[in-house]
VEXKOLSE-415565 format. One record per residue (C-alpha): residue in one letter; x, y, z. Coordinates in steps of 0.2 Angstrom, whole numbers, padded with zeros to 4 digits, always signed. Layout:
AXYZ/...
***
This chain:
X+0041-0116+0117/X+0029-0113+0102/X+0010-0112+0110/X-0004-0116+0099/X-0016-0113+0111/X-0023-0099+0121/X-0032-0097+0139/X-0049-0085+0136/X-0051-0073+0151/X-0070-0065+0156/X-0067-0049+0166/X-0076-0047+0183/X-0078-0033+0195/X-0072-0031+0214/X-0085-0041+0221/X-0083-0056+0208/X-0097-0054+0196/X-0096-0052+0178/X-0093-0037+0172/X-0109-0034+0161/X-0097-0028+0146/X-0087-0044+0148/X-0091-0063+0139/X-0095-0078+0144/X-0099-0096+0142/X-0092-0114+0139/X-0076-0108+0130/X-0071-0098+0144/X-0057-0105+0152/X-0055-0093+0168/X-0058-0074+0175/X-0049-0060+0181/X-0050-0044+0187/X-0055-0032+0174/X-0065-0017+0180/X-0058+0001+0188/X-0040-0007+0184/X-0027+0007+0187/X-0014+0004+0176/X+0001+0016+0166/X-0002+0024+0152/X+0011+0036+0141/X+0020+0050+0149/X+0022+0040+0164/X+0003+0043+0173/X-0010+0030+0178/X-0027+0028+0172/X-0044+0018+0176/X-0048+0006+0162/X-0059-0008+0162/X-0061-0022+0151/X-0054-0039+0146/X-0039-0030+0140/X-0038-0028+0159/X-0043-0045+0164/X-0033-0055+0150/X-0014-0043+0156/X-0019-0050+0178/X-0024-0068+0174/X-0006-0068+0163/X+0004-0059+0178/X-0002-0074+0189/X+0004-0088+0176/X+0021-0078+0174/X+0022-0077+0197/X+0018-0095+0196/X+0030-0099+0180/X+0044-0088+0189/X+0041-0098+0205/X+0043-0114+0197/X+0055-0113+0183/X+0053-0132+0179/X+0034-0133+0175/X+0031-0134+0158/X+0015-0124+0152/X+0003-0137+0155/X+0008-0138+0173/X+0008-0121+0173/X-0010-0121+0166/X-0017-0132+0177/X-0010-0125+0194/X-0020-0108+0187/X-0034-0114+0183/X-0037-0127+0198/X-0032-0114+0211/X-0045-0101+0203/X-0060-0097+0216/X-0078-0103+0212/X-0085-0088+0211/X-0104-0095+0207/X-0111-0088+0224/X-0109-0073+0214/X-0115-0078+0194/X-0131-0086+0201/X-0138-0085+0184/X-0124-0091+0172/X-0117-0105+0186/X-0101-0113+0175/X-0099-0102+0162/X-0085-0091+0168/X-0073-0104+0168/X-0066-0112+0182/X-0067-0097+0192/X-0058-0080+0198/X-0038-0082+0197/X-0030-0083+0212/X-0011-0080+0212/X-0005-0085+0229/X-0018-0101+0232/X-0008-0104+0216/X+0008-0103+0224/X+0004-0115+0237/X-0006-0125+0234/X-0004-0145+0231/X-0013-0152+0219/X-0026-0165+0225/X-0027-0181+0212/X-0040-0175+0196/X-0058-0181+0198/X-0072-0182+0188/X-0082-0169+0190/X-0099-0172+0178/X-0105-0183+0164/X-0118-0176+0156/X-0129-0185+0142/X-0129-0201+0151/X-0142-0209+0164/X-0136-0207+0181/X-0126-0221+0189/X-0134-0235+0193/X-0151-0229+0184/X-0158-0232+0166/X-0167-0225+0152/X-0176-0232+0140/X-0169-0221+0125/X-0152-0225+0118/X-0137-0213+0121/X-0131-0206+0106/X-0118-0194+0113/X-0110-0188+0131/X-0098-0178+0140/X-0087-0180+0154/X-0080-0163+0162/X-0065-0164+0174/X-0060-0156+0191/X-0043-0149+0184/X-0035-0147+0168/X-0028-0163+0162/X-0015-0170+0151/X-0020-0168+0133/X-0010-0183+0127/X-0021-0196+0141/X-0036-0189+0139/X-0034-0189+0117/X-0027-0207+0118/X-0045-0216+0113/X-0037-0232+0126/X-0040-0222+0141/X-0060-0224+0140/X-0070-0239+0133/X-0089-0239+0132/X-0096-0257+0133/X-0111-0267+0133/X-0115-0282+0144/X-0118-0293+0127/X-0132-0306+0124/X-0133-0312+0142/X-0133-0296+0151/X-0117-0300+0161/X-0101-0290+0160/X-0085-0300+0158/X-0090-0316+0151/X-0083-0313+0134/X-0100-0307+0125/X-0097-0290+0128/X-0099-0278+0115/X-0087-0264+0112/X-0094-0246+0106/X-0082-0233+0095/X-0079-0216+0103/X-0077-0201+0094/X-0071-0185+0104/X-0080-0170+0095/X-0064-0163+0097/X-0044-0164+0103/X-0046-0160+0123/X-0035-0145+0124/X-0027-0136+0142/X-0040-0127+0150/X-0057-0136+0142/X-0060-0147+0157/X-0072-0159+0146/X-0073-0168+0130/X-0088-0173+0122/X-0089-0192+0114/X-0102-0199+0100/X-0108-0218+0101/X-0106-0226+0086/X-0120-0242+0085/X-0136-0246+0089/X-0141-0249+0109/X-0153-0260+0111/X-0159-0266+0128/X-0144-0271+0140/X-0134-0267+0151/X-0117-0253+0148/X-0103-0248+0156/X-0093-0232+0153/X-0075-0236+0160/X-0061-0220+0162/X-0044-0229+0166/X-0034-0220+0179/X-0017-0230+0171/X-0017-0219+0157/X-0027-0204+0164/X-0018-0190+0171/X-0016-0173+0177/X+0000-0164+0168/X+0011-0165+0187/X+0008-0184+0181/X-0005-0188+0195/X-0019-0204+0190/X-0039-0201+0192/X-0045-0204+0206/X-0061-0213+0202/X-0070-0216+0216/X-0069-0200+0223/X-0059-0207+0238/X-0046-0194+0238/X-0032-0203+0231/X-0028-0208+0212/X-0025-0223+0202/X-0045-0228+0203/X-0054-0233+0187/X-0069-0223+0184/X-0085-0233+0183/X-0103-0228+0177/X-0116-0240+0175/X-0134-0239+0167/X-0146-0250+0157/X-0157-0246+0143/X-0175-0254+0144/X-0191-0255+0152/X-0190-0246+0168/X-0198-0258+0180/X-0210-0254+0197/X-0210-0265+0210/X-0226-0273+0211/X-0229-0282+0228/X-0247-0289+0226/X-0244-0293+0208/X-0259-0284+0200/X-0250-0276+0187/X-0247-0260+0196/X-0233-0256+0204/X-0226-0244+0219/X-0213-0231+0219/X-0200-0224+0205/X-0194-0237+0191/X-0179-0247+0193/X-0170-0250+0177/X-0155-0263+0175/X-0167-0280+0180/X-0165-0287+0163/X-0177-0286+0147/X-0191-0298+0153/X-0202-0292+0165/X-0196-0301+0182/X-0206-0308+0193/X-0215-0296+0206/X-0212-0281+0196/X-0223-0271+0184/X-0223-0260+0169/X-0234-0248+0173/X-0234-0238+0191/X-0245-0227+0203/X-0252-0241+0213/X-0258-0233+0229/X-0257-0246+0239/X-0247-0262+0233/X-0250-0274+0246/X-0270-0275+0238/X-0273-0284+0222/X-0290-0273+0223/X-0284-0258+0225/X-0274-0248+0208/X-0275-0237+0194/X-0286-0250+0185/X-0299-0255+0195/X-0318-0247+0195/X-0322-0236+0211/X-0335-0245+0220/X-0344-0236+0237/X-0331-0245+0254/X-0324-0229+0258/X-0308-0234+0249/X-0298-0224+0233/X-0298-0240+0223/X-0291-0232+0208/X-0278-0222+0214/X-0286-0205+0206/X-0285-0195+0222/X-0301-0198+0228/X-0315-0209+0238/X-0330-0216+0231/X-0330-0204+0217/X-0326-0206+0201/X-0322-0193+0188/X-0336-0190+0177/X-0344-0173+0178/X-0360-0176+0191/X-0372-0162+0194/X-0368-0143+0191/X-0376-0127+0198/X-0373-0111+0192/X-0369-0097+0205/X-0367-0076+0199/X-0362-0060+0204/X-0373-0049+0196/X-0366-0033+0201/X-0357-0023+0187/X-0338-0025+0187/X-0334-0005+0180/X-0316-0006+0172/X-0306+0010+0174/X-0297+0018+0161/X-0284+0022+0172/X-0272+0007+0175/X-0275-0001+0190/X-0289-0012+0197/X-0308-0013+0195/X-0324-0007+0204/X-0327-0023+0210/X-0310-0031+0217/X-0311-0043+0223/X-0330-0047+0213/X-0337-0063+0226/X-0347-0077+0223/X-0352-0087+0237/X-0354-0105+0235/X-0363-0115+0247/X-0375-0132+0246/X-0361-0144+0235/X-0360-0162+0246/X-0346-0169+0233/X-0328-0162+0227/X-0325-0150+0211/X-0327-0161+0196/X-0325-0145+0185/X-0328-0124+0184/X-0334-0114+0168/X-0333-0098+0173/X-0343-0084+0164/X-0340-0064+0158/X-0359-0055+0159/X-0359-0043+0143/X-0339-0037+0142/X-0337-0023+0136/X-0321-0013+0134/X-0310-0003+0122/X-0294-0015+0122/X-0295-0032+0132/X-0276-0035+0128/X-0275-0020+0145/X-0286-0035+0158/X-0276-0049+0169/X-0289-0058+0177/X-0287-0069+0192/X-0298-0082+0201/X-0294-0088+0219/X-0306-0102+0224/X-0309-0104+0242/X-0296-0114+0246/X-0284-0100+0242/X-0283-0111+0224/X-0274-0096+0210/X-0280-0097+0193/X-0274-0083+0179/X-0288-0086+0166/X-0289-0072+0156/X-0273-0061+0152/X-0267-0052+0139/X-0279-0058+0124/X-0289-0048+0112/X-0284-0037+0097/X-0285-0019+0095/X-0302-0018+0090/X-0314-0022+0085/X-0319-0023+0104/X-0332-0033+0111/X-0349-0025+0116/X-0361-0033+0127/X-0350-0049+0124/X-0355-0063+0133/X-0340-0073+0138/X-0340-0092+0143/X-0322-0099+0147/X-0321-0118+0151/X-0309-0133+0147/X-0321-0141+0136/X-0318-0128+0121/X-0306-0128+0107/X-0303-0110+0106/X-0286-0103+0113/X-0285-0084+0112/X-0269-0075+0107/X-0263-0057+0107/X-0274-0056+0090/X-0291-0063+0091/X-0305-0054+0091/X-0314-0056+0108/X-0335-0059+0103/X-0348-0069+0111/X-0342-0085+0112/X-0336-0103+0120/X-0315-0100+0125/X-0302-0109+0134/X-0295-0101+0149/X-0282-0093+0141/X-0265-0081+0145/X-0251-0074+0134/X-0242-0065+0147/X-0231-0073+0162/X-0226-0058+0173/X-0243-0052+0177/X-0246-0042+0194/X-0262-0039+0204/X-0263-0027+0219/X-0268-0031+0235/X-0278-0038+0241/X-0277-0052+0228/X-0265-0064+0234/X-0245-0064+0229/X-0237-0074+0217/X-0236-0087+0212/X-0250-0090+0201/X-0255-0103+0192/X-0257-0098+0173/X-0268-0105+0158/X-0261-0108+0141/X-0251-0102+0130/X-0239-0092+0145/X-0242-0108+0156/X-0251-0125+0156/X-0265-0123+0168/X-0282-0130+0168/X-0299-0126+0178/X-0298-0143+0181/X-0279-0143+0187/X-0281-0131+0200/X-0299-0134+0207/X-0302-0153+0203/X-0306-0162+0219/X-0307-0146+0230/X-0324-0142+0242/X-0331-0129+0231/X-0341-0122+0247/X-0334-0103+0252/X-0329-0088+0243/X-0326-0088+0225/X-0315-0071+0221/X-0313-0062+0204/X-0299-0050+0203/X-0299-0038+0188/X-0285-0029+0185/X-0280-0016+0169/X-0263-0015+0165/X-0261+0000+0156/X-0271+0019+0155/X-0281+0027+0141/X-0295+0010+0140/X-0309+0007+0148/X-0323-0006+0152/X-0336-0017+0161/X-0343-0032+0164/X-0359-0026+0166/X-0370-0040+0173/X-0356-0045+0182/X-0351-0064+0180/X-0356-0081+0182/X-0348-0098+0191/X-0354-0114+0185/X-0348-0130+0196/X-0350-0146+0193/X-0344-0159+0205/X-0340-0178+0205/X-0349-0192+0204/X-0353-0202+0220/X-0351-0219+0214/X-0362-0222+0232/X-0377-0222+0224/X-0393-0230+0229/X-0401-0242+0215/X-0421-0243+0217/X-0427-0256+0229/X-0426-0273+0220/X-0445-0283+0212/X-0448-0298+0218/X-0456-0313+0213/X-0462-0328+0221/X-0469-0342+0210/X-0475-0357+0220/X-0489-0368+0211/X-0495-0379+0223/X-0488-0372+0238/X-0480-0388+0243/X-0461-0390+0235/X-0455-0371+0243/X-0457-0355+0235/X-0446-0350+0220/X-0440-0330+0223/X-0435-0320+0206/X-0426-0307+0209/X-0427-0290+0196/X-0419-0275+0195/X-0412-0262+0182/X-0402-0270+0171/X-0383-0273+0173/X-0371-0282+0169/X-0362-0281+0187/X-0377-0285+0198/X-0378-0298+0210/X-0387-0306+0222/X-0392-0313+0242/X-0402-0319+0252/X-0394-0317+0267/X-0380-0327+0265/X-0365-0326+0250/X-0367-0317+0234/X-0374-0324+0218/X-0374-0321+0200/X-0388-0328+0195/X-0408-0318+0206/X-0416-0335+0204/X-0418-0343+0221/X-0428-0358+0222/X-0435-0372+0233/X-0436-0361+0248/X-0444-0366+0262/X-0456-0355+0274/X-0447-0341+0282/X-0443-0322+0279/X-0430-0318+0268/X-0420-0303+0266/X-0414-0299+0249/X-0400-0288+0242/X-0396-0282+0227/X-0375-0277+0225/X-0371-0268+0208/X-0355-0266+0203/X-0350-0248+0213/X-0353-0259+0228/X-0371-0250+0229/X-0383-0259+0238/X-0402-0261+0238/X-0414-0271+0251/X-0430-0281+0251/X-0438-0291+0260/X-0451-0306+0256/X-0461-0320+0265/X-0461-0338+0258/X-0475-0350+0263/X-0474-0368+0255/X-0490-0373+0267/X-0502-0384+0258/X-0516-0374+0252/X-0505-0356+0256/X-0511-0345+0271/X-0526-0332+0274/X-0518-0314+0273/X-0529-0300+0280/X-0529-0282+0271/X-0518-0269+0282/X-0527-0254+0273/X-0519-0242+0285/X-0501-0248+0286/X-0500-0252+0305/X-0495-0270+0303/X-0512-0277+0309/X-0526-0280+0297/X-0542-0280+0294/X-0553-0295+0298/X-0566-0295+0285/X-0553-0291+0269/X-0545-0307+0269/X-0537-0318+0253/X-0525-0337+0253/X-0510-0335+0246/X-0494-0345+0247/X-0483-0329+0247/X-0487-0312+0257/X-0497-0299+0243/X-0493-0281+0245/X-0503-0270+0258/X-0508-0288+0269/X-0505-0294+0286/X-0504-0312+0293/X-0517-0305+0308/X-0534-0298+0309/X-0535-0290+0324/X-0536-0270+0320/X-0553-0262+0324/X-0553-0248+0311/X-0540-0251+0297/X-0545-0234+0291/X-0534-0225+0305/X-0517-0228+0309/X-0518-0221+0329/X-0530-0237+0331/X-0524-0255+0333/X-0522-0265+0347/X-0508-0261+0360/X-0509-0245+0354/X-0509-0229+0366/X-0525-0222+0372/X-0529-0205+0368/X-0541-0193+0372/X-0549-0191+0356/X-0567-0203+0356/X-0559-0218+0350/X-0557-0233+0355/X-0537-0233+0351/X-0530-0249+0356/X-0547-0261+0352/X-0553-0265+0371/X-0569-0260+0369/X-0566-0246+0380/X-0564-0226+0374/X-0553-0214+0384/X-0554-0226+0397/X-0535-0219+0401/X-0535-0202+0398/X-0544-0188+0402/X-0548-0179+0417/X-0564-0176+0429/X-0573-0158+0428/X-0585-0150+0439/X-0599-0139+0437/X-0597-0123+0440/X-0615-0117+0439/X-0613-0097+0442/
***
């Protein structure tokens, strides 16, 4: 037979990895042993020899046993029985899983073993089964569990890619066929093809369809499709390209859960387009609503009656100079502590502040904060040029800035992003271990990432470390934590004015109700909430009044309406012990500030005195019986010597 095609060997060691001299990757077909091989050499000696020229000679000596054990296999059977039988030898190859072929040849399993029926083992490039995406497929590949026949797996009727046509139906006679392209002819030993889609994919419904009549493995054996262990099973993948929809059981436009894709190209009925509802069975309750104080996460951000705008910040320092070595290794100061203590709300954000740097080559500092929660924040690593180096530089490092260091920049006073070039960084004990979180450009952290929404009360720990000898420095007033928090959205509004406007006092009292302006306000009077804070034609009584803005804040009052002919006499309560003063008196339909509706306080000029009130021993007539000290007090005797 003429052979057009050859089997690539990598070359592994005696415990199955890959021989670092050895290649690898997709077009490797299988591998061998190839390392310390003791083979003949001239003159009739043996000698060690390692290589693929080793590997290549023992994969070929298992085809030939296989070959000299089967006379009648043709070269495919042959090929396929090697390369099924092989031994996965991934355990081993952690880092290159699948690129050694289909494993270690094994000559006797390949003497007896049976082959199963082929399978498919991947497909790679579409959505899984079942699922969708919403961006049309333009290629995939499909990789098998054993070599097949080339002549099935080439013949472009064996596999069909379709769509389920205008109605979104498969079978009805509207589907819509797509060309296949292989990249190239499958050939023994590949174990995958890849195909291109011809057409545009809009949104539907598709099928890939491998047909196990025509599929086979060279000993002539059909795909087993469904994985159930026997051939002659079509293999079917479904998946949809659209919208992915989220379940969306109180229908408030926010759904639950992970999309679902495949419900068609109109949004269904109880789903949604958009997800993270936090609790689906509460029309009030999702992403978009306004946090309002009922002790509730109405907007699914995470957190309760807050909302996320920067509230009040306090600064907190660590004045004590951080001394540098230039030595490699960690600071004066390690860890440098700031105690935090007096915060009510979560972390909104952290700015974090370097007192007067100094040193000779800031690419040598890693620099690690660890909040209080054991929170790992690499904010400063590996940034600064050569020279010239920053003197007395005053440092500020926050979110807000625009300014990404590099390797390069020239570190002076100034406004900078967290900001770290290296990813390997190491700080000694006894910062805590790895992982860290890592600010941009070696990672994508943010201040605001690791420590939003955490209690900012405890220690705050700097860790300063110098990665390398000779350079030298300090932070020589030490550093500086400013926290600002969330905003409560439990806020209380100023207590509500309030106008009563009766002119004859005989049709009830009109109340106006003012307050700062919003548009979200509303309004009660002991009862239901109103938009309007007009409330007329009230009879006598006293009303309490609220004031609801829209967080849900609320703010009380209270007012007393007399619609009495002629209004009532009010009596001056100078001294704000709810009985007033007989000879200060004015009529009025509505209660004025400061008055009573009695007059039976005896000295309005001091609180301890009104009637019913405790007697003390103090001269005064407190409770306005005409009697002074008559309860207190005690007898005394002369004692004249």
């Amino acid at each position: 037979q003429v052979i057009t095609q050859s089997l690539l060997v990598a070359n592994t060691t005696q415990t199955d990895t890959r021989s670092s001299s050895s290649n690898y990757g997709d077009g490797v077909d299988v591998s061998a042993p190839g390392t310390s091989i003791l083979s003949t050499v001239t003159g009739g000696a043996y000698a060690s020899f390692s290589g693929t020229s080793m590997a290549t000679p023992a994969a070929a000596g298992a085809a030939a046993l296989i070959w000299s054990a089967f006379p009648a296999l043709t070269h495919y059977q042959v090929a396929a029985l090697l390369l099924a039988t092989a031994d996965d030898i991934t355990t081993q190859n952690p880092a290159i899983p699948g690129l050694l072929g289909s494993g270690r040849v094994n000559s006797f399993a390949a003497l007896t073993t049976n082959l199963s029926a082929p399978k498919i083992k991947t497909i790679t490039g579409l959505p899984a089964n079942g699922s969708g995406t919403t961006t049309p497929v333009t290629s995939f590949t499909v990789a098998y569990t054993q070599v097949m026949d080339p002549v099935t797996v080439n013949n472009s009727n064996n596999i069909e890619f379709r769509s389920a046509g205008p109605n979104n139906i498969f079978g009805d006679g509207d589907d819509v066929l797509y060309p296949l392209s292989a990249s190239a002819p499958y050939r023994i030993g590949t174990n995958f093809l890849t195909y291109s889609v011809t057409g545009s994919m809009p949104c539907n419904n598709y099928r890939l369809t491998i047909f196990s009549n025509g599929l086979k493995n060279p000993f002539g054996t059909a795909l087993d499709g469904d994985g159930n262990g026997f051939g002659g099973d079509n293999y079917v993948h479904n998946f949809s390209i659209s919208q992915g929809y989220f379940v969306d059981g109180d229908n408030d436009g926010y759904g639950t859960g992970d999309p679902l894709y495949g419900l068609g190209c109109q949004l269904p009925q109880g789903y949604a387009t958009v997800g993270g509802d936090c609790n689906d069975a509460n029309e009030n309750i999702n992403p978009g609503i306004t946090e309002i104080c009922n002790g509730i996460d109405d907007n699914c951000d995470g957190f309760v009656d807050q909302s996320l705008v920067a509230g009040p910040s306090s600064t907190f320092a660590n004045t004590t100079p951080i001394i540098i070595p230039t030595t490699a290794g960690a600071a004066s100061v390690y860890p440098s502590v700031i105690t935090v203590s007096g915060t009510s709300a979560p972390v909104y954000d952290v700015t974090v502040k370097f007192k007067k740097l100094n040193h000779t080559w800031t690419n040598d500092l890693d620099i690690l904060l660890v909040g209080p929660g054991g929170e790992k924040f690499i904010l400063f690593s590996d940034v600064g040029a050569s020279a010239p180096d920053p003197v007395n530089a005053d440092i500020t490092l926050t979110d807000t800035s625009s300014i990404l260091l590099s390797g390069s920049s020239v570190i002076t006073t100034g406004i900078y992003k967290p900001s770290n070039v290296g990813t390997t960084d190491a700080f000694a004990a006894p910062a805590p271990a790895a992982p860290y979180n890592s600010a941009a450009p070696g990672g994508s952290a943010t201040f605001a990432s690791v420590f939003r929404g955490i209690n900012a009360n405890g220690n705050w720990s700097l860790y300063v470390m110098d990665d390398a000898g000779s350079d030298g420095g300090s932070f020589a007033e030490g550093w500086e934590l400013v926290i600002s928090t969330l905003t409560s959205v439990c806020q209380s509004l100023p207590a509500p004015e309030v106008t009563v406007t009766q002119p004859n006092c005989t049709t009830g009292g009109t109340i106006i109700i003012t307050s700062p302006v919003s548009p979200g306000n509303t309004y009660s009077i002991g009862g239901a909430y109103q938009q309007s804070p007009s409330f007329t034609a009230l009879s006598d009584g006293t009303y309490s009044i609220t004031v609801k803005d829209a967080f849900n804040n609320t703010s009380p009052a209270t007012i007393v309406v007399l619609a009495t002919s002629g209004g009532a006499t009010w009596y001056l309560d100078n001294d704000n012990d709810g009985f007033g003063n007989a000879s200060t008196s004015t009529v009025s339909c509505t209660q004025p500030n400061g008055y009573v509706t009695n007059s039976l306080d005896c000295d309005d000029g001091d609180n301890t005195v009104y009637p019913g009130a405790p007697e003390l021993c103090d001269g005064k007539d407190n409770d306005c019986d005409g009697n002074v000290d008559e309860d207190g007090g005690a007898t005394w005797y002369l004692d004249n010597d």
